[in-house]
Each structure stands twice: as C-alpha cells, then as structure tokens.
C-alpha positions as CSV (number, residue, x, y, z in Angstrom):
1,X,-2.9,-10.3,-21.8
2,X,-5.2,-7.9,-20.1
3,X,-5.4,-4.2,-21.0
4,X,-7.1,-1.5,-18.3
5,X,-8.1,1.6,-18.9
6,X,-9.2,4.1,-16.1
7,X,-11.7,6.9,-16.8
8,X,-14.2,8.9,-15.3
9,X,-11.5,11.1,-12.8
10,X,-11.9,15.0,-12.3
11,X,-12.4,17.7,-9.7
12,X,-15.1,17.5,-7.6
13,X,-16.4,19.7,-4.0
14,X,-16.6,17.7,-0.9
15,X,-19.5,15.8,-0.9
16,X,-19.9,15.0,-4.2
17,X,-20.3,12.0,-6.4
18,X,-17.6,10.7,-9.1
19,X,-17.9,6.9,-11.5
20,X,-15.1,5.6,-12.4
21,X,-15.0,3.1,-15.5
22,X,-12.0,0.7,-16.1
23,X,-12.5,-0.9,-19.4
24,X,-11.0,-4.3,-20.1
25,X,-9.4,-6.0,-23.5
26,X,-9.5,-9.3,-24.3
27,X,-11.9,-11.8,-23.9
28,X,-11.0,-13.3,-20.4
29,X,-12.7,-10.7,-18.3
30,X,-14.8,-12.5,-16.6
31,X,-11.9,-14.6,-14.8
32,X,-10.5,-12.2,-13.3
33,X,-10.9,-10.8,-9.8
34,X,-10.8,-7.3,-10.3
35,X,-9.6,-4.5,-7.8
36,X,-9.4,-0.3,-7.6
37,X,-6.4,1.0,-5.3
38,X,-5.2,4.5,-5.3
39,X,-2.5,6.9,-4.1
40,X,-2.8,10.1,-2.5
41,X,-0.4,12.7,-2.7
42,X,2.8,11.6,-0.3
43,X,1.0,8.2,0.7
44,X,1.2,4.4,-0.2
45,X,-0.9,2.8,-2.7
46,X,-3.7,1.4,-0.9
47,X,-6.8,-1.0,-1.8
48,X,-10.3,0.4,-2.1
49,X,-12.4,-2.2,-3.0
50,X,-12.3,-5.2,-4.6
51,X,-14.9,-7.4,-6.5
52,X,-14.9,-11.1,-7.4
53,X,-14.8,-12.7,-11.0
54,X,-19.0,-12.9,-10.9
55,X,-19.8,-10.0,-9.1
56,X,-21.1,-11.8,-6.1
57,X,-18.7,-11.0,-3.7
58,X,-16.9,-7.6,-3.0
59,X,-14.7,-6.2,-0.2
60,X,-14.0,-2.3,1.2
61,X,-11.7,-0.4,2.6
62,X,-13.1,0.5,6.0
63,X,-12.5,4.2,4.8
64,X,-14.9,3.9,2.1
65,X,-17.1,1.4,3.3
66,X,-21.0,3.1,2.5
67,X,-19.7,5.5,0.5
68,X,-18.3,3.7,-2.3
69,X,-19.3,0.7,-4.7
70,X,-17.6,-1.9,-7.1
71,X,-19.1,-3.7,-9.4
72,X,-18.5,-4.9,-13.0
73,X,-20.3,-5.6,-16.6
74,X,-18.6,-8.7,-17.9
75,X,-20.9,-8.6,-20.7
76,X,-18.8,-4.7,-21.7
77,X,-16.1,-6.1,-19.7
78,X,-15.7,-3.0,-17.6
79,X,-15.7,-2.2,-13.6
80,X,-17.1,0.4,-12.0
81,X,-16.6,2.3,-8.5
82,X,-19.1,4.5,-7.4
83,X,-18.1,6.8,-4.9
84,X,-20.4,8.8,-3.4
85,X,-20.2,11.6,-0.1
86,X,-16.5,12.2,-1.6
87,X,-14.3,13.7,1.4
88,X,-11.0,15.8,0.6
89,X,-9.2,13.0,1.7
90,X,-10.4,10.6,-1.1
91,X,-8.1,12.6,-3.4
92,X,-5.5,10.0,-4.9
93,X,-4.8,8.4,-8.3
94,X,-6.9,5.5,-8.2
95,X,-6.0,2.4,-10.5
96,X,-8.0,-0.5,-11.6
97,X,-6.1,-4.1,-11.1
98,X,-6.8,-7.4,-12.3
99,X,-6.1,-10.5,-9.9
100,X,-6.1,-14.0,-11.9
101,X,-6.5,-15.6,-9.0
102,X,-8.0,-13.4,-6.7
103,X,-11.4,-12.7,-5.3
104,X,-10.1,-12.9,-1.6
105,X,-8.8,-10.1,0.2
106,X,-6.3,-8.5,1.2
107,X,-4.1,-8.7,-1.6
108,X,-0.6,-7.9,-1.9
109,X,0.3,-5.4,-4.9
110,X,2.6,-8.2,-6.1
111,X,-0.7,-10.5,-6.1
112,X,-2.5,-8.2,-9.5
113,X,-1.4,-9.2,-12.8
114,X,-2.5,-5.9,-15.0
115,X,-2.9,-2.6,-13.7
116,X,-4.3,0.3,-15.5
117,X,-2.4,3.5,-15.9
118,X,-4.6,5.6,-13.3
119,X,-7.6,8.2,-12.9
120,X,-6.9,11.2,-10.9
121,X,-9.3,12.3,-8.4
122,X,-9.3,15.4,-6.8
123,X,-11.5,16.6,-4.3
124,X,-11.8,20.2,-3.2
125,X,-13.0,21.5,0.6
C-alpha cells in the first residue's frame, strides 16, 4: 500500500514558478513509476509528466515540454515537478500517481495504482 500526498499548490501570475512535492509512504518507493496528471477546470484529467522508478527516464506532455520537470528523491521518497514560465492555462488540480509497472508512456488512468488527493494550481493573467 502506497500513500501520496500532494503539496506545494497556490496562486501564482503568469510567468511564474511553482514545486510541487508528492510525498510517498511505505517502503517500496523506489519501484514505482511515478506520474503528475491534472485537471483543469471543465477538462479531462490529463498526463504531465512522468518519471521512471530510478529517475533515469522521464516523459512530457508536449504542453509542458521545457517548462516543466519531474524528478524524485527515493532516498525521502518524494517526487517533484518543477514548473517554470507557468501560463494561465496550466491552471488544473494536478495529482501525483504511482504506476507499479510503469515507466513507459502513455498510460491509461486505469494503468496507476495510488493516486494522491490533488494540489490546486491557479494561475492568474
């Protein structure tokens, strides 16, 4: 069993910079794939990035792609997603998702075995 928290959400201006943190419990961390999705207001979820169980791989939205980055701390088991240049259009619940046997994308929703209970982000013009 894998518990996720999200933190690190808030109000922000255009063109600012927000880190998200989703902390992990238990002690299998590291074998997890680990993901961040979100949902914006009248929208489907959809995936942001995603980072394999070592940190050696990671994958981006193409609306993200140099703005934002994944990466994790097994070591604190925690993920991370920088996101930098932050656009109105970012703003969305974002949620943290672990994948047992992921580290491939894309990934079906159905594919994440833990989610976290979200971070909202809201960015202002």
């Amino acid at each position: 069993q894998v518990q996720l928290v999200e933190s690190g959400g808030g109000l922000v201006q255009a063109g600012g910079s927000l880190r998200l943190s989703c902390a992990a419990s238990g002690h299998t961390f590291d074998t997890y794939a680990m993901a961040w999705l979100r949902q914006g207001p009248g929208k489907e979820r959809e995936f942001v990035a995603g980072i394999n169980w070592t940190g050696s791989s990671t994958n981006y939205a193409v609306s993200v792609k140099g703005r934002f980055t994944i990466s994790r701390e097994n070591a604190k088991n925690t993920v991370y997603l920088q996101m930098n240049s932050l656009k109105p259009e970012d703003t969305a619940v974002y949620y943290c998702a672990a994948d047992k046997y992921g580290g491939s994308w894309p990934r079906k929703d159905s594919d994440y075995d833990y989610w976290g209970q979200g971070t909202q982000v809201t960015v202002s013009s």
